[in-house]
The first five atom37 places (N, CA, C, CB, O) and aatype in JSON, in Angstrom:
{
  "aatype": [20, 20, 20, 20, 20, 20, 20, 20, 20, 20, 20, 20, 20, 20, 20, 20, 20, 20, 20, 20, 20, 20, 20, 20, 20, 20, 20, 20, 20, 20, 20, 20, 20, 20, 20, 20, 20, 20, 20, 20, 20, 20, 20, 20, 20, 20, 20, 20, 20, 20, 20, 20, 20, 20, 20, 20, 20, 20, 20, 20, 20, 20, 20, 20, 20, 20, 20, 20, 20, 20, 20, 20, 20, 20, 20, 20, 20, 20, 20, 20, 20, 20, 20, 20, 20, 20, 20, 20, 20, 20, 20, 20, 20, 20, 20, 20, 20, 20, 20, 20, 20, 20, 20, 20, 20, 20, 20, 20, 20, 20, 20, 20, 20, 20, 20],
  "atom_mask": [
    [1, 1, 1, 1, 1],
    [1, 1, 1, 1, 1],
    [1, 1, 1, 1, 1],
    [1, 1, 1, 1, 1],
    [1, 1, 1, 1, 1],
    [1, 1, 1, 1, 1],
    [1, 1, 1, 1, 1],
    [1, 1, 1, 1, 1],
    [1, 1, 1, 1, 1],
    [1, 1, 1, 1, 1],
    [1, 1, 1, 1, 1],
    [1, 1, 1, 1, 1],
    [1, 1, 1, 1, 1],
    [1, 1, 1, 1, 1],
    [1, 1, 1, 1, 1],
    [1, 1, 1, 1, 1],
    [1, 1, 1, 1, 1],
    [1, 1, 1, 1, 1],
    [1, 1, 1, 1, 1],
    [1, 1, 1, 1, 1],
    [1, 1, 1, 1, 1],
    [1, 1, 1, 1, 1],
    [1, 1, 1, 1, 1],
    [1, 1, 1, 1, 1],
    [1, 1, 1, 1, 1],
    [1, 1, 1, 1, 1],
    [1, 1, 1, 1, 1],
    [1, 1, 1, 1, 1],
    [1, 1, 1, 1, 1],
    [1, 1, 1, 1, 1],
    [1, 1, 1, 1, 1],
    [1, 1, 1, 1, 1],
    [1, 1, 1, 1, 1],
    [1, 1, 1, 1, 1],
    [1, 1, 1, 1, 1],
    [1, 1, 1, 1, 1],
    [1, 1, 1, 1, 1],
    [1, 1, 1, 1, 1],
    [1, 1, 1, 1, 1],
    [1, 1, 1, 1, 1],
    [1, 1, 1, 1, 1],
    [1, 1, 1, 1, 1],
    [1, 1, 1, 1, 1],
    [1, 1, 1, 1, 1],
    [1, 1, 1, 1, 1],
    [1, 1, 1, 1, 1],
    [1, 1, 1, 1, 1],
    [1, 1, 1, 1, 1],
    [1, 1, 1, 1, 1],
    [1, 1, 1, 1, 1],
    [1, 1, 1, 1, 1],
    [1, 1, 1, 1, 1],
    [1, 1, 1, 1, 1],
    [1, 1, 1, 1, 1],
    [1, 1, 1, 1, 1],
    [1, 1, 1, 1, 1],
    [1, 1, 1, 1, 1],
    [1, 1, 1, 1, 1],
    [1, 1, 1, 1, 1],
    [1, 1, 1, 1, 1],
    [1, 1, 1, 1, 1],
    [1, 1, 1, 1, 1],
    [1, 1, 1, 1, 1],
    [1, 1, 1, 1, 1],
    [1, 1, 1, 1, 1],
    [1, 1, 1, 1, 1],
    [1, 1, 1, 1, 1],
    [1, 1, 1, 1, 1],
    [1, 1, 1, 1, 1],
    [1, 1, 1, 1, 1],
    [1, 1, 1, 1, 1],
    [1, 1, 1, 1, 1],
    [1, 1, 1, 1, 1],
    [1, 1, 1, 1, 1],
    [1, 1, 1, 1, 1],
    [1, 1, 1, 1, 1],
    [1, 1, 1, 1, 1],
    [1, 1, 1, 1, 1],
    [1, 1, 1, 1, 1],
    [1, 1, 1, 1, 1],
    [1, 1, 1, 1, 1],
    [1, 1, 1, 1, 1],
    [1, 1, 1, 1, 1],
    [1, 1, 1, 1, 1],
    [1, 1, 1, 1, 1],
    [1, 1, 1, 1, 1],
    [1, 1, 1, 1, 1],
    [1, 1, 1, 1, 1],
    [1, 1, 1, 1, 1],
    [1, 1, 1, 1, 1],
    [1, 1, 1, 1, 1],
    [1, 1, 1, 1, 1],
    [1, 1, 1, 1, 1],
    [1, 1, 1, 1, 1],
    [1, 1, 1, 1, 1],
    [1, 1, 1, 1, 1],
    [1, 1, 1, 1, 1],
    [1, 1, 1, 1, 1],
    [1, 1, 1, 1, 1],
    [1, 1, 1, 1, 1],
    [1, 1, 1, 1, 1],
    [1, 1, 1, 1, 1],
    [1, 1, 1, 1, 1],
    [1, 1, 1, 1, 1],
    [1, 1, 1, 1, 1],
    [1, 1, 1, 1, 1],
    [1, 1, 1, 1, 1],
    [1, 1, 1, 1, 1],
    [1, 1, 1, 1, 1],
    [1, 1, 1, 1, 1],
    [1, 1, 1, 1, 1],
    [1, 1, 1, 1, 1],
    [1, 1, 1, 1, 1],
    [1, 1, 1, 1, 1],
    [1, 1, 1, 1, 1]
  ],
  "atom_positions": [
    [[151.19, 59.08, 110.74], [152.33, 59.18, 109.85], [152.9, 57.8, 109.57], [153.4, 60.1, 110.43], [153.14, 57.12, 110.56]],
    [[153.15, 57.3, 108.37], [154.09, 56.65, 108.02], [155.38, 56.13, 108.8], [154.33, 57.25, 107.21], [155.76, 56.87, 109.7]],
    [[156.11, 54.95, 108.58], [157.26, 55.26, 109.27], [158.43, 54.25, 108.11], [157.08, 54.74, 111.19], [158.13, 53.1, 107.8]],
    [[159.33, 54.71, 107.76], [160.5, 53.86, 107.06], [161.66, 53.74, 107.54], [160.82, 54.24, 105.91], [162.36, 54.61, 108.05]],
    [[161.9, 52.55, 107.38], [163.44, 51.61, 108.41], [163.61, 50.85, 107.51], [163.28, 50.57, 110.07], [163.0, 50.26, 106.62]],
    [[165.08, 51.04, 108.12], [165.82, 49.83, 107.59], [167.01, 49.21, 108.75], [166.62, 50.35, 106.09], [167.36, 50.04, 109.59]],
    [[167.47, 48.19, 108.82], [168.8, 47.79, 109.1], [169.84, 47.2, 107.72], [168.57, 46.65, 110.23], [169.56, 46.44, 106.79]],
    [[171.01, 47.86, 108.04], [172.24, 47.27, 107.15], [173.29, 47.07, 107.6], [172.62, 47.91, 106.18], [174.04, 47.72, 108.32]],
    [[173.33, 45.58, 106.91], [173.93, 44.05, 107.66], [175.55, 44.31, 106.2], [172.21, 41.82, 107.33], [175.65, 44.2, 104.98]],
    [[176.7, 44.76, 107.62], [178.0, 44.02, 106.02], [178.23, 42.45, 105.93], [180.03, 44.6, 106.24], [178.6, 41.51, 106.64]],
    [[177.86, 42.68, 104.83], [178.05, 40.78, 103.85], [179.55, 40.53, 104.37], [178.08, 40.76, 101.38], [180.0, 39.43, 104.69]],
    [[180.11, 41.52, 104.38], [181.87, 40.93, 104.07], [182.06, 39.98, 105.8], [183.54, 42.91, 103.86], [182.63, 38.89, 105.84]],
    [[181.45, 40.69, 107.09], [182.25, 40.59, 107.82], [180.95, 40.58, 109.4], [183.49, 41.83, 107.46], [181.21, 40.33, 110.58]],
    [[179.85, 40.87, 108.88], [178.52, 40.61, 109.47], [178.72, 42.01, 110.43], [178.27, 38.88, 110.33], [178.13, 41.73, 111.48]],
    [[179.05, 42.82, 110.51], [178.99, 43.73, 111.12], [177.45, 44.55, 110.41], [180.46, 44.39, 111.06], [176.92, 44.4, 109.31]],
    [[176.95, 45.74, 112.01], [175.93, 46.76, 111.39], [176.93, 47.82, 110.4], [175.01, 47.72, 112.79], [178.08, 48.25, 110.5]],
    [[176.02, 47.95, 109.62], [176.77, 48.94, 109.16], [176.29, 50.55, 108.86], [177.19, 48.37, 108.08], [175.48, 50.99, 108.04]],
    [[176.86, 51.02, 109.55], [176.83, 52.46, 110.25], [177.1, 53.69, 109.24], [178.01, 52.52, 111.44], [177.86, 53.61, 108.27]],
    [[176.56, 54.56, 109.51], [176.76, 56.14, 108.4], [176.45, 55.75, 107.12], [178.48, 56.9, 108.23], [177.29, 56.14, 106.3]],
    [[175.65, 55.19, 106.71], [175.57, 55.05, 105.39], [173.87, 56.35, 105.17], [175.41, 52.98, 104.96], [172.82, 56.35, 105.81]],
    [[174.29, 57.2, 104.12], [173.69, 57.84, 103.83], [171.68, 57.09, 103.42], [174.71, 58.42, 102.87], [171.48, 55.88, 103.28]],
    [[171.09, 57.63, 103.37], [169.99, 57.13, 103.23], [168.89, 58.54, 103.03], [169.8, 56.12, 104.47], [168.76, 59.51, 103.78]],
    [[168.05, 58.15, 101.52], [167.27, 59.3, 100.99], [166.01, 59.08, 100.45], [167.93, 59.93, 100.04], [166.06, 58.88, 99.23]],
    [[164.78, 59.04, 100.99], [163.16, 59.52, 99.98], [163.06, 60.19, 99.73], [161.98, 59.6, 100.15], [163.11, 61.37, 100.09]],
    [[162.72, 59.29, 98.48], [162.01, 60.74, 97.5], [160.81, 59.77, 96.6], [163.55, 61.77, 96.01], [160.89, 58.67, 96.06]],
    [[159.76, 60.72, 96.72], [158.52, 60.44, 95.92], [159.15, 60.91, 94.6], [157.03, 61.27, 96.42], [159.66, 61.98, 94.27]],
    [[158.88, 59.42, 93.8], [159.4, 59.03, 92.18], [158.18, 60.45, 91.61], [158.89, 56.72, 91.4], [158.53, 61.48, 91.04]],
    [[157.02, 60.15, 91.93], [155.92, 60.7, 90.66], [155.93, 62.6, 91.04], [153.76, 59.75, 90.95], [155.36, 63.42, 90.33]],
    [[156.59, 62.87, 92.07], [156.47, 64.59, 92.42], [157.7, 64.85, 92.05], [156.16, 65.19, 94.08], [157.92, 65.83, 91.33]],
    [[159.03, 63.77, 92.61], [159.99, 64.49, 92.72], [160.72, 65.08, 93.78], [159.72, 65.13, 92.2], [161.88, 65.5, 93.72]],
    [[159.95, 65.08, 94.8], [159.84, 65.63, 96.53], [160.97, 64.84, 97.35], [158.12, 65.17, 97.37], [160.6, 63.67, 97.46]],
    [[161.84, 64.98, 97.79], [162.67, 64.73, 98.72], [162.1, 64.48, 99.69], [163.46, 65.5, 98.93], [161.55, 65.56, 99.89]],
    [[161.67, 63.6, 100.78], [160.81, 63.22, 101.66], [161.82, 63.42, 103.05], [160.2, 61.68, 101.3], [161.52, 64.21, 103.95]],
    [[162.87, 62.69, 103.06], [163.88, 62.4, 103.8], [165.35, 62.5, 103.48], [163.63, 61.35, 104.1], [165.53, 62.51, 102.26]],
    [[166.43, 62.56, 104.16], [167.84, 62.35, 103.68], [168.88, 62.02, 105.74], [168.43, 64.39, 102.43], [169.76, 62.63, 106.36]],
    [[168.49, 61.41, 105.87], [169.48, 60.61, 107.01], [170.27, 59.73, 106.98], [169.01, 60.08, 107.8], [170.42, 59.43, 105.79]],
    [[171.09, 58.93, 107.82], [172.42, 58.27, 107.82], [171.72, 57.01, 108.97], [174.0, 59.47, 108.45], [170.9, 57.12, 109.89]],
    [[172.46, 55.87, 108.43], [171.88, 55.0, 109.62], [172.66, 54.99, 110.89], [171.76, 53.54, 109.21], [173.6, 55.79, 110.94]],
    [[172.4, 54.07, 112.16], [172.87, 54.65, 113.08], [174.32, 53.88, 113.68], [171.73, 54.78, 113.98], [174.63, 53.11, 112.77]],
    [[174.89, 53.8, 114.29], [176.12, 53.13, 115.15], [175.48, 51.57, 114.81], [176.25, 53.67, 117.21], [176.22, 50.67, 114.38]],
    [[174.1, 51.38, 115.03], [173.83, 49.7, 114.84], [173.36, 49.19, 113.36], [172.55, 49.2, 115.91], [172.96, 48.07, 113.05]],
    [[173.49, 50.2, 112.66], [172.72, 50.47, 111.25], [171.91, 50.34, 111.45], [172.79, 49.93, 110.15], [171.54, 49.26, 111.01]],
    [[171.04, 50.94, 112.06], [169.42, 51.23, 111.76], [169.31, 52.32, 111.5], [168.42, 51.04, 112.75], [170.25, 53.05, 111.84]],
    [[168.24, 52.87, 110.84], [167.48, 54.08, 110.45], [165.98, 54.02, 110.51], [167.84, 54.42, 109.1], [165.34, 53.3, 109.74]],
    [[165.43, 54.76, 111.42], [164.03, 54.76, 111.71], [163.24, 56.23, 111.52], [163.91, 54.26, 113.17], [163.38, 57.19, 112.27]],
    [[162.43, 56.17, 110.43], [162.23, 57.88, 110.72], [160.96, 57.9, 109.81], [163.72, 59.15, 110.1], [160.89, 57.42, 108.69]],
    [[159.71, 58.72, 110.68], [158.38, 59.0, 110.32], [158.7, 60.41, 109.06], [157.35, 59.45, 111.93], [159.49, 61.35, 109.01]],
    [[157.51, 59.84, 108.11], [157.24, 60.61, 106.89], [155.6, 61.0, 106.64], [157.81, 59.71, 105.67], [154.63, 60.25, 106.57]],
    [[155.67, 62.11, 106.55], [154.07, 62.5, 106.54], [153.94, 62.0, 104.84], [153.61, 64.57, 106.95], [154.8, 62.14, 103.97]],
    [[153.0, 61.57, 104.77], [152.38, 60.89, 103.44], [150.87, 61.15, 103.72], [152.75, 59.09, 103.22], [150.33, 60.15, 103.24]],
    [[150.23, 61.67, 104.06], [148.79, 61.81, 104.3], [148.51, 62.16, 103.3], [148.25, 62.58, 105.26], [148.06, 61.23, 102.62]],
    [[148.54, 63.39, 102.63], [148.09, 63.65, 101.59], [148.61, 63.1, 100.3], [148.08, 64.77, 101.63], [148.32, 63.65, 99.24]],
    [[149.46, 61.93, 100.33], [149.99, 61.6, 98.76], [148.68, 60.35, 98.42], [152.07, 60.79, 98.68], [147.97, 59.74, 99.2]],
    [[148.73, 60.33, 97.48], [148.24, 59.33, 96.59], [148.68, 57.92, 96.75], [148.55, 59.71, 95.34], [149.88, 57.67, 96.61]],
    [[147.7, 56.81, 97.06], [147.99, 55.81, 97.27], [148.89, 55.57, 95.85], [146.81, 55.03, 97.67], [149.99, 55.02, 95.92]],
    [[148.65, 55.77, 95.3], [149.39, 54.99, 93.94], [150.9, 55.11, 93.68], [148.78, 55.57, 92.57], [151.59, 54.2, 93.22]],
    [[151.42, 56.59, 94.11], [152.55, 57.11, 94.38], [153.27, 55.9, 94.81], [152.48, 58.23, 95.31], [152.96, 54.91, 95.46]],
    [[154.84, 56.52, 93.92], [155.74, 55.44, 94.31], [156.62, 56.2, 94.57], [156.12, 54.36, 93.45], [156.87, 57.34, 94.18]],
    [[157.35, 55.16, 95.62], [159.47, 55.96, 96.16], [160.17, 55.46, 95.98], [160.23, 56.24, 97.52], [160.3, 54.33, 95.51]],
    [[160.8, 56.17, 96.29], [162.6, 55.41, 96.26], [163.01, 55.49, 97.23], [163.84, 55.96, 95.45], [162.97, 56.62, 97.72]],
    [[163.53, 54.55, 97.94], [164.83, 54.44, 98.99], [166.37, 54.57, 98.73], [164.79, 53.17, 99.53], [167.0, 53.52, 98.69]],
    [[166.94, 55.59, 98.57], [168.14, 55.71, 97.94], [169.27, 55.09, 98.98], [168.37, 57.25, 97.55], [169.43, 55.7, 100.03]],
    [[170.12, 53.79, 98.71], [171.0, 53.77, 100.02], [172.72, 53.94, 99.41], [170.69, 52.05, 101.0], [173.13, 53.0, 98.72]],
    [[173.61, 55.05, 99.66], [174.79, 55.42, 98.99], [175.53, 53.82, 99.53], [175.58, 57.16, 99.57], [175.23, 53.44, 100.67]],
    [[176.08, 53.29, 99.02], [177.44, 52.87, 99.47], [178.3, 53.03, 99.03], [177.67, 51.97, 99.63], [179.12, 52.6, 99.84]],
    [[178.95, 53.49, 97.97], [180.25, 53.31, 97.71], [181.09, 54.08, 98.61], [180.51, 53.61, 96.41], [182.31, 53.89, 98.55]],
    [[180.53, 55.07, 99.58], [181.29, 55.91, 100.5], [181.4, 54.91, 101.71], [180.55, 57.4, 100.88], [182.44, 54.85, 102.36]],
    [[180.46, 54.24, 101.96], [180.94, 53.3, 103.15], [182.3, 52.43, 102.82], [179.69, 52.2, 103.51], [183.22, 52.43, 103.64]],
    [[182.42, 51.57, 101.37], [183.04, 50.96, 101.22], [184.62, 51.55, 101.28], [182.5, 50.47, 100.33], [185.59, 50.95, 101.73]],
    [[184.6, 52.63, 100.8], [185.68, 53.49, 100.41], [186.04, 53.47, 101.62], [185.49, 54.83, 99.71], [186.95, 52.71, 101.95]],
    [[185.3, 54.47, 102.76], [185.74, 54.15, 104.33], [186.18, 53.08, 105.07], [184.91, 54.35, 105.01], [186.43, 53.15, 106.27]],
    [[186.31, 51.81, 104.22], [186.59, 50.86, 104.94], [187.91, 50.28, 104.11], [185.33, 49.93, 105.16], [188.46, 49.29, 104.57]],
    [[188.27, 50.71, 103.25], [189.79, 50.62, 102.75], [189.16, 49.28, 101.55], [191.32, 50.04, 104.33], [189.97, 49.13, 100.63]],
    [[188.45, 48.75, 101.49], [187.66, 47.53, 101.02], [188.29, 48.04, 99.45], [185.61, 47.45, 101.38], [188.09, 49.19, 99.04]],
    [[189.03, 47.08, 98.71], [189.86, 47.11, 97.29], [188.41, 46.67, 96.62], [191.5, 45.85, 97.03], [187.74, 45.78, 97.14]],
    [[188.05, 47.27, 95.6], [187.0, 46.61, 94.41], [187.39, 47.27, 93.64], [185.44, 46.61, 94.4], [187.96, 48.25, 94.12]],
    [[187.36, 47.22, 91.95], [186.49, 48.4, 90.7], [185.3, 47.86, 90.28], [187.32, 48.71, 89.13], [185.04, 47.7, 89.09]],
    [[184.25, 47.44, 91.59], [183.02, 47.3, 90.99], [182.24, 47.77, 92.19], [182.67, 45.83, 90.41], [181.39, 47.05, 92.71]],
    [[182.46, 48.64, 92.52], [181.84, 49.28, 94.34], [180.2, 49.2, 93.06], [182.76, 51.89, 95.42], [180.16, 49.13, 91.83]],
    [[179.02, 49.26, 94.18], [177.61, 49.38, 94.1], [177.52, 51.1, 94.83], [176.71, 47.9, 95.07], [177.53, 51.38, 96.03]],
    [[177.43, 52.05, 93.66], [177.63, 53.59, 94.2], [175.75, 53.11, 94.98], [177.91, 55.41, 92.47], [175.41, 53.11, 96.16]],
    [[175.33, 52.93, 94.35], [173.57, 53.14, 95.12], [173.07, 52.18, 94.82], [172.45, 54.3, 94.69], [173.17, 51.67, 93.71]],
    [[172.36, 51.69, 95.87], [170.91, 51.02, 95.73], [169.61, 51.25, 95.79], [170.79, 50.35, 96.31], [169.18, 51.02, 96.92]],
    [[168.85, 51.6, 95.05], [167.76, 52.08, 95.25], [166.74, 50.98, 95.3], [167.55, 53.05, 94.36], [166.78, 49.94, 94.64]],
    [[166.13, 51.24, 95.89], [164.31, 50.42, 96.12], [163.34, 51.51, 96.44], [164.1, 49.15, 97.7], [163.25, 52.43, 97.26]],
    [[162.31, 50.75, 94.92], [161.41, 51.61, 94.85], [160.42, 50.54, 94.95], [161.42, 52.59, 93.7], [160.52, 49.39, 94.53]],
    [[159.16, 51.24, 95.72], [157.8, 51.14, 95.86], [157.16, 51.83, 96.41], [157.45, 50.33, 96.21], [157.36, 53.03, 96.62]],
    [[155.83, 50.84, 96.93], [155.01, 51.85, 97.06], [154.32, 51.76, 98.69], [153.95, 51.75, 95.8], [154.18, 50.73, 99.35]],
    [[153.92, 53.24, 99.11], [153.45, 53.13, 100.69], [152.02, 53.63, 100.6], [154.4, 54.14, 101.88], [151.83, 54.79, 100.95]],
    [[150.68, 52.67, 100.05], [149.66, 53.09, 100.27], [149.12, 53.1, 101.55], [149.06, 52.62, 99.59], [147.98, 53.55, 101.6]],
    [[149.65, 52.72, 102.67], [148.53, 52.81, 104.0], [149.76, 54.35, 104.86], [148.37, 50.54, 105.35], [150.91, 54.15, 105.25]],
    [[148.86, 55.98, 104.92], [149.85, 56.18, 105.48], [150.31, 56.07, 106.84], [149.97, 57.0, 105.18], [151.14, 56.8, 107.38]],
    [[149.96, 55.5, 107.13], [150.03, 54.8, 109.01], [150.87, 53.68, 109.2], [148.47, 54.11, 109.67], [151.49, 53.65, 110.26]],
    [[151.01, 52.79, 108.44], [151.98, 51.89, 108.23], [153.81, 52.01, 108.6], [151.73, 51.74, 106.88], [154.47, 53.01, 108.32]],
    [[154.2, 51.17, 109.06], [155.35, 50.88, 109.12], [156.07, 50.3, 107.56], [155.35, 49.96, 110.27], [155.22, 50.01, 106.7]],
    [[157.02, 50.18, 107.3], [157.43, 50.13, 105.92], [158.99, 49.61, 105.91], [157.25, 51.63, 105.21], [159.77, 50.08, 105.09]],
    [[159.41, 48.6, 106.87], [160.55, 48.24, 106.92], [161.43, 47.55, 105.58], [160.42, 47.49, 107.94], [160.94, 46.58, 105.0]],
    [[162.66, 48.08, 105.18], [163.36, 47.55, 104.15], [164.92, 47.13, 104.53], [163.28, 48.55, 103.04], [165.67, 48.11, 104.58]],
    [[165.36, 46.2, 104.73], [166.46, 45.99, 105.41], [167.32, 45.52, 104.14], [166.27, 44.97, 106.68], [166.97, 45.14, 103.02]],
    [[168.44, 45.67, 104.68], [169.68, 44.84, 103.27], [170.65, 44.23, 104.24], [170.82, 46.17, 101.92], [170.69, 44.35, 105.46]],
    [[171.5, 43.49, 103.32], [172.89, 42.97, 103.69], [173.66, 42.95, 102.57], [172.92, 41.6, 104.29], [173.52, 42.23, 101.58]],
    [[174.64, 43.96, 102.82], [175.2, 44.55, 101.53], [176.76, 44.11, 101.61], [174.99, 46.33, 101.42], [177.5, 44.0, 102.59]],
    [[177.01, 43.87, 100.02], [178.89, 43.57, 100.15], [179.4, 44.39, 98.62], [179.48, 41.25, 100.06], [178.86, 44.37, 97.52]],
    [[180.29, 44.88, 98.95], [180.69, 45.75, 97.62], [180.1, 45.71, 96.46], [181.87, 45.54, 97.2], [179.41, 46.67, 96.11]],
    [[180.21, 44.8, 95.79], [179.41, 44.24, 94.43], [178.52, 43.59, 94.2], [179.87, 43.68, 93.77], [178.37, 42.76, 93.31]],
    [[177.67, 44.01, 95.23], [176.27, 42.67, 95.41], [174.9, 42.77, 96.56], [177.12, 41.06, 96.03], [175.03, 41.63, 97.01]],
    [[174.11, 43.14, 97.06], [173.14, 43.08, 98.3], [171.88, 42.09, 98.15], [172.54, 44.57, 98.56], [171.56, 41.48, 97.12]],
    [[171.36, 42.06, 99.19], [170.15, 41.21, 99.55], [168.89, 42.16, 100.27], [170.7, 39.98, 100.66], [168.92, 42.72, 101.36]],
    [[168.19, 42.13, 99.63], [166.78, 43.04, 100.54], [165.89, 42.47, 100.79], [166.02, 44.13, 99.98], [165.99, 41.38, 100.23]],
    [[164.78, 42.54, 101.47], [163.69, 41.75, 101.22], [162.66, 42.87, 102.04], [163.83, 40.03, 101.84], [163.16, 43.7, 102.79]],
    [[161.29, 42.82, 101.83], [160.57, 44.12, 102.77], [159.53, 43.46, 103.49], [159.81, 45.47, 101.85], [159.17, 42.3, 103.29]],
    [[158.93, 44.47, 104.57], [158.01, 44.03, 105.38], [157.26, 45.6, 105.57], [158.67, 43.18, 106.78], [157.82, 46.67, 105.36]],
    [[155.37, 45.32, 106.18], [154.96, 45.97, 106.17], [154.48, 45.6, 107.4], [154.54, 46.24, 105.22], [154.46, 44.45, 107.83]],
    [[153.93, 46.95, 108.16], [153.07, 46.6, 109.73], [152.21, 47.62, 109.71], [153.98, 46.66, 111.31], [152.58, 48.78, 109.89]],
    [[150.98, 47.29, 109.5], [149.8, 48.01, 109.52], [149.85, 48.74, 111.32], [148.36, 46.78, 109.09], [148.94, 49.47, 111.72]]
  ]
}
């Protein structure tokens, strides 16, 4: 099986940042893969059967924030409601790490893969 993670880093204040909703879904089916929250350290770690999808198939990583921000009293009118990152997981055995460091109106991602 597959596996997708992330950690999320707050820009404002370098803290993990915790409960933030988090959702896959295969773009080309439509399929909801996953829907979890990251953890007390912001991480989120969680295996996805992909065996039978199509290497070519692409996802989305849906990550909510504007509910984190809101929870944190944080004043904007330009909250970032979602970030999504989409690609693609052709090996399904692979690790598939996507991390951010997010601040109300703005994030940083970058990805890694581990065969």
């Amino acid at each position: 099986m597959a596996t997708i993670s992330s950690h999320v880093l707050n820009g404002l204040d370098g803290t993990h940042a915790a409960s933030i909703a988090m959702k896959l879904v295969n773009v080309d089916t439509g399929v909801t893969l996953l829907e979890s929250r990251t953890d007390d350290g912001g991480r989120f770690s969680q295996a996805v059967d992909i065996e039978n999808a199509v290497a070519e198939h692409r996802y989305e990583l849906i990550i909510s924030t504007a509910e984190y921000w809101l929870n944190r009293d944080v004043e904007s009118d330009q909250f970032i409601d979602e970030i999504v990152l989409r690609f693609r997981m052709p090996d399904p055995d692979a690790r598939y790490h996507k991390p951010l460091i997010i601040a109300p109106n703005s994030y940083s991602t970058w990805s890694s893969v581990a065969e």
